[in-house]
C-alpha positions as CSV (number, residue, x, y, z in Angstrom):
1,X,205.2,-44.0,35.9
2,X,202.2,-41.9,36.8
3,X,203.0,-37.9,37.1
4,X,201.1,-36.6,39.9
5,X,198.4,-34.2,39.1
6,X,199.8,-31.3,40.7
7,X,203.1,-31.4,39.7
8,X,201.4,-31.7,36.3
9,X,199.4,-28.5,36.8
10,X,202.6,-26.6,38.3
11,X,204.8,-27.6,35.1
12,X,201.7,-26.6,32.6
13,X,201.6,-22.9,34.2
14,X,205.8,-22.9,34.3
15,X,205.5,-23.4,30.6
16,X,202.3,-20.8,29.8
17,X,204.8,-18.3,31.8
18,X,208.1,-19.1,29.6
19,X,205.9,-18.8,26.1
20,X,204.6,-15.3,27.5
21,X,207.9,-13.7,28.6
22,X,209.4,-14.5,25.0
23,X,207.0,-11.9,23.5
24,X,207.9,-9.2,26.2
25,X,211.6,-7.1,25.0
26,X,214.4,-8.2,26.2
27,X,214.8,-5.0,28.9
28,X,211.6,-5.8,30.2
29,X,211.8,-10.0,30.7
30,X,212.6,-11.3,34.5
31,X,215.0,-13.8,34.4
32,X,214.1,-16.7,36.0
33,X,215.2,-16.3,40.4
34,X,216.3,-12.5,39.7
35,X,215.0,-9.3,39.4
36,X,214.3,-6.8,35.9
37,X,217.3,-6.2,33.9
38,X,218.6,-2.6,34.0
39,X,219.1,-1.8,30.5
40,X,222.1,-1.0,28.9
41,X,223.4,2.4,28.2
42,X,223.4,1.0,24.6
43,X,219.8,-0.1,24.5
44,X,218.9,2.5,26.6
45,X,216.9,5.5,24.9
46,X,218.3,8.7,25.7
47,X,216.3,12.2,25.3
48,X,217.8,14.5,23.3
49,X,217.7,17.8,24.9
50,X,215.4,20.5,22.2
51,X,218.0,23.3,20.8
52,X,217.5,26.9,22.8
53,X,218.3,29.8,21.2
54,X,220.7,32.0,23.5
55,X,219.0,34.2,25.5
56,X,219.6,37.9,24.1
57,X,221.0,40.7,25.6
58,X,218.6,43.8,26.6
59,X,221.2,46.1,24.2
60,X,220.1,44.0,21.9
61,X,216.7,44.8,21.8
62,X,217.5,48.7,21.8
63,X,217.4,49.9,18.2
64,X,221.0,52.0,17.6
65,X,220.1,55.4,16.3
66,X,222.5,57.4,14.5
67,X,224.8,59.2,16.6
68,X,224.0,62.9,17.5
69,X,226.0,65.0,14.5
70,X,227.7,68.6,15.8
71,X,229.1,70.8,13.1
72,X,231.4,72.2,15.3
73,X,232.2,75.6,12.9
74,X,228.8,76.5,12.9
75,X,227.8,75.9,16.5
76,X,230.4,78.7,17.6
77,X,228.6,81.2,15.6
78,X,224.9,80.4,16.2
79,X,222.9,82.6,19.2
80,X,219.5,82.0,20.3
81,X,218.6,85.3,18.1
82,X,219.4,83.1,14.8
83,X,218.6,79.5,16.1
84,X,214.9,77.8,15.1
85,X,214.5,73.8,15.9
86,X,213.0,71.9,13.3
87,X,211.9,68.2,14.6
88,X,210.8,65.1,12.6
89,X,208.2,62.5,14.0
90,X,209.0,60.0,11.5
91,X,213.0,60.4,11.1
92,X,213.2,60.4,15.2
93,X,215.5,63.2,14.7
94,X,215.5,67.1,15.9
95,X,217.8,69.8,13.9
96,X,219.4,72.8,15.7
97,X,218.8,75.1,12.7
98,X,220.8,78.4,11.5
99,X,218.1,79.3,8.6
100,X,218.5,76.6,6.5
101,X,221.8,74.9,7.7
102,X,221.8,72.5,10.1
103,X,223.8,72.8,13.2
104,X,222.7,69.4,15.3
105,X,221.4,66.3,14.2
106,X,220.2,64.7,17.4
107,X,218.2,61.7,17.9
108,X,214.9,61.6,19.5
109,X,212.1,59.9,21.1
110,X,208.6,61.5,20.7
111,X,205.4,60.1,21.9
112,X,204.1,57.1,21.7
113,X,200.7,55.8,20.1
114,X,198.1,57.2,22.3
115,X,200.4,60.1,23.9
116,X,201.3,61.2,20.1
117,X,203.6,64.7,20.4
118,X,201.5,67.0,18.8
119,X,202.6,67.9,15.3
120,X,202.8,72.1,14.1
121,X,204.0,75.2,14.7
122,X,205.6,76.4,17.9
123,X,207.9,78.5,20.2
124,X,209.9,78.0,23.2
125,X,207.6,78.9,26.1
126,X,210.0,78.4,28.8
127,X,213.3,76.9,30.0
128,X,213.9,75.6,33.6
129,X,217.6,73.7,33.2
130,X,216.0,71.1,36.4
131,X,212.5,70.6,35.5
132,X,210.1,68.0,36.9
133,X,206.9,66.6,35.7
134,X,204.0,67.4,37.2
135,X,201.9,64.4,36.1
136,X,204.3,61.5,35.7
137,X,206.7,60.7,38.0
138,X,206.4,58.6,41.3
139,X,205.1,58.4,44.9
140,X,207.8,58.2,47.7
141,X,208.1,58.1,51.5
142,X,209.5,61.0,54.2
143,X,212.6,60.1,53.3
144,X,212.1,59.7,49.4
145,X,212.5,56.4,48.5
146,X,210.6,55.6,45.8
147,X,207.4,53.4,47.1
148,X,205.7,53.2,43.3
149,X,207.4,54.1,40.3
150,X,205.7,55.2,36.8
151,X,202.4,56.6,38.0
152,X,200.4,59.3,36.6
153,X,199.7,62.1,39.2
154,X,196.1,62.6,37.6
155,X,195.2,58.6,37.4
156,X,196.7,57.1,40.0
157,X,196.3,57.3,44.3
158,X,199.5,57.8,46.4
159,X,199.7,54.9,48.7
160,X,199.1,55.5,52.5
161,X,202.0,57.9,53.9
162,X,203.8,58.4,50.3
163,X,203.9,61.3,48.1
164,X,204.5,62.3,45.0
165,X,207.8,63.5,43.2
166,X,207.4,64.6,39.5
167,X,210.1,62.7,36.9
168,X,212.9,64.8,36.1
169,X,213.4,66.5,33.3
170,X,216.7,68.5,32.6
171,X,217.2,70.6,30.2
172,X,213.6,71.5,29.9
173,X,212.2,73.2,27.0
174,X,208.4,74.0,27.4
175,X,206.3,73.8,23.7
176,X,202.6,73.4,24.9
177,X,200.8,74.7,27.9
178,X,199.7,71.2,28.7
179,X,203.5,69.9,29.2
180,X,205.1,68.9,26.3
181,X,208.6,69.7,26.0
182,X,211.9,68.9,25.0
183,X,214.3,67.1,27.8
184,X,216.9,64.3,28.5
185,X,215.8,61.1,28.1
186,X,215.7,57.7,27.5
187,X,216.1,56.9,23.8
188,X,215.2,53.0,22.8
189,X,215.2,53.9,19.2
190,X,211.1,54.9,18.6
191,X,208.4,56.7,19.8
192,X,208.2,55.8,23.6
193,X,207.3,59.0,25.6
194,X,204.0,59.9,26.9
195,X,204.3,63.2,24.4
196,X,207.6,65.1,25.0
197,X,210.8,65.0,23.3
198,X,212.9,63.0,24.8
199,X,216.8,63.9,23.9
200,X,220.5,62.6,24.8
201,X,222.0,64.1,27.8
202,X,224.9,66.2,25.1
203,X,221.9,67.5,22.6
204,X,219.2,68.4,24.9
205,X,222.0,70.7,26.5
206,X,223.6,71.9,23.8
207,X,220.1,72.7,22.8
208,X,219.1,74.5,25.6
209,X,221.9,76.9,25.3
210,X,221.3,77.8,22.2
211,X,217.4,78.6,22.3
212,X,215.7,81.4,24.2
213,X,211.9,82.1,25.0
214,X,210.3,82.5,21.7
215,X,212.5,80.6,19.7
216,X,210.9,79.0,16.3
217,X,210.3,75.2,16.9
218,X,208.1,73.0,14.1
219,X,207.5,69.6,14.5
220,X,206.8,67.6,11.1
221,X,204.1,64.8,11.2
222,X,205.4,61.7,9.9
């Protein structure tokens, strides 16, 4: 029996298509009057989510100074007549003295690279117990909300209808005529002012009290 042409051109392409689909994978082949396989959860690939470390804490990142140190005995006999400071750049430490005994061992913060605390001989040149900066601080509204924070009085230009409030500074004690002092501060653990000592709330006071206006103060290079 003769095959008709076209029913002998239809079965030729039928069998050009089977050949072809054995070389696709299996996940991929049509079967024949269906649609694609979904693969299996088996065959599927699954992406392995990359390992993150856990994200850290911002104490974390804070270096933890040593304590500030009080030797209680001594501190009830020193007086600002017999009290000299001694500060070190590189320990990040000032020393209430009493000659060569020390009274406090307080951590610090000095200045940063750039706004280095100036290293030498000094004296207390004033005290003011609620001192503000007069070059950093921020500019604020009539009602003093803080518009900008962190500007520099001598760099910077107050927004439209702001003004400027210096930073406070408690427990202020002047070293330079140009501003640097000794105050409360933030301590992260190294140099991070823009030149003055920054101290913890207890030493700065304890300080404070126990200095007067012309009281010894050397700060040690590092």
């Amino acid at each position: 029996m003769t095959v008709p042409a076209r029913l002998l051109r239809y079965l030729s392409f039928a069998a050009l298509v089977f050949v072809g689909l054995q070389d696709l994978p299996a996940q991929n082949r049509f079967p024949i009057g269906g649609r694609r396989r979904r693969p299996t959860p088996s065959s599927a690939r699954v992406a392995r989510p990359a390992s993150v470390a856990p994200m850290r804490k911002p104490s974390d990142l804070i270096h933890r100074q040593e304590q500030i140190k009080i030797n209680q005995e001594l501190l009830a006999r020193l007086s600002p007549d017999n009290a000299h400071v001694v500060i070190s750049l590189g320990k990040q430490r000032a020393y209430l003295m009493n000659g060569d005994t020390v009274v406090i061992d307080s951590p610090i913060s000095s200045g940063k690279r750039g706004h280095s605390t100036p290293s030498g001989h000094f004296t207390v040149m004033e005290k003011d117990a609620d001192h503000r900066s007069n070059v950093y601080g921020a500019f604020c509204d009539s009602r003093r909300r803080i518009v900008r924070a962190g500007v520099s009085a001598r760099s910077d230009s107050a927004p439209s209808g702001t003004h400027f409030i210096g930073a406070p500074m408690k427990w202020f004690m002047r070293l330079t005529g140009d501003g640097v002092g000794m105050h409360i501060g933030i301590l992260p653990g190294y140099a991070a002012s823009h030149g003055c000592v920054r101290m913890p709330a207890q030493g700065a006071e304890l300080f404070y009290s126990h200095v007067k206006v012309g009281t010894p103060v050397e700060v040690q290079a590092p």
